[in-house]
C-alpha positions in Angstrom: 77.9 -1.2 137.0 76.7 -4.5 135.5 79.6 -7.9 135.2 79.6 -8.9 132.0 80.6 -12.7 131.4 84.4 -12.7 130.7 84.2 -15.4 127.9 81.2 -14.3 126.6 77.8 -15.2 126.5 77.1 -19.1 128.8 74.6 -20.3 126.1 76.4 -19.0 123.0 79.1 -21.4 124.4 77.0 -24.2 125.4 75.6 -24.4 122.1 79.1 -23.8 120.1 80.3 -27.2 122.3 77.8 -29.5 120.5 79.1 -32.2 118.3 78.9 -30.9 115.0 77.0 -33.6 112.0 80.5 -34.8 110.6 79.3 -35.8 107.4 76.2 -36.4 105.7 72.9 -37.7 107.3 72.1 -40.3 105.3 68.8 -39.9 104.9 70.1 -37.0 102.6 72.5 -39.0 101.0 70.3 -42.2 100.3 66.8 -40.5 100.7 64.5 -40.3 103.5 63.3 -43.4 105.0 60.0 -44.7 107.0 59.1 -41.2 109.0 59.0 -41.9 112.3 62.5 -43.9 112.6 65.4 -43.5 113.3 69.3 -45.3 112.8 68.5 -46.4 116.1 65.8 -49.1 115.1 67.8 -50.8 112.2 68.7 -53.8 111.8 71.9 -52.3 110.2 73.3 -50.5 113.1 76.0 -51.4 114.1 78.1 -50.8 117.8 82.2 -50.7 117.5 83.4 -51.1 121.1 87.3 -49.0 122.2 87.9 -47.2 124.1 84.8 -45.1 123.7 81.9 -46.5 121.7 81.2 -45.9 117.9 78.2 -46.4 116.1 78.2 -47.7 112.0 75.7 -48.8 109.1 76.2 -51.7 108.7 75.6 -51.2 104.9 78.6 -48.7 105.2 81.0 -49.7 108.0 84.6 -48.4 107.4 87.5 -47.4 110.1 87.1 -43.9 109.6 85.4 -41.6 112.1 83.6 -39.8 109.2 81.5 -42.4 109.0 80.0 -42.9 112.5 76.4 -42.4 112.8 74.3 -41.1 115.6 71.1 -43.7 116.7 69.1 -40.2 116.6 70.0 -39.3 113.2 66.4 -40.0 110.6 66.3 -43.0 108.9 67.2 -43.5 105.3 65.9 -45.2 102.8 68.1 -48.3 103.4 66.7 -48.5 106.8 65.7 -52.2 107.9 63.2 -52.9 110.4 65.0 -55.7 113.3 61.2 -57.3 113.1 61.0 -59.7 110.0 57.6 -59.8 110.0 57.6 -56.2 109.5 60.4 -56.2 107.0 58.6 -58.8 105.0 55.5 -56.1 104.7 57.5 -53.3 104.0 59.3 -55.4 101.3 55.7 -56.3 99.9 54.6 -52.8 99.7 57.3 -51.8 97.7 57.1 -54.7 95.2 53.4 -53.5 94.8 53.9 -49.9 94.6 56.9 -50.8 91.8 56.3 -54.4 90.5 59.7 -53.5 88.3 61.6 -54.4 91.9 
């Protein structure tokens, strides 16, 4: 006679206790941003201390929790690098790829 798990299955449950994404990532709202970044490296984030901590965009910063971002989520196409220099030749690229900007 085998025990069975009373509550079910240990990683079924682990995995059903995740946060779910609350909202839209918004790399899928705004578009995909540079590949290998992520919310974390912007200069838009944003850190709302309480009693626990929130993280915002800074381009989108409102009192509701459906808004809260996660510094792992991918970048979007807002995304800002906190490096000038490096915003200043990202900006430059784009102004060459569309001189329209």
């Amino acid at each position: 006679m085998s025990s069975a798990p009373v509550f079910g299955d240990a990683a079924a449950i682990k995995a059903a206790r995740k946060r779910p994404c609350r909202g839209p990532v918004w790399a899928t709202r705004y578009g995909a941003g540079p590949v290998d970044e992520t919310c974390a490296t912007c200069v838009h984030l944003l850190r709302r201390d309480f009693a626990k901590r929130y993280y915002k965009c800074g381009l989108r910063d409102t009192a509701s929790d459906a808004t809260d971002i996660r510094k792992k989520d991918p970048a979007c196409l807002r995304w800002g690098s906190r490096d000038p220099v490096a915003c200043m030749e990202r900006f430059a690229a784009m102004v060459e790829a569309d001189p329209r900007r």
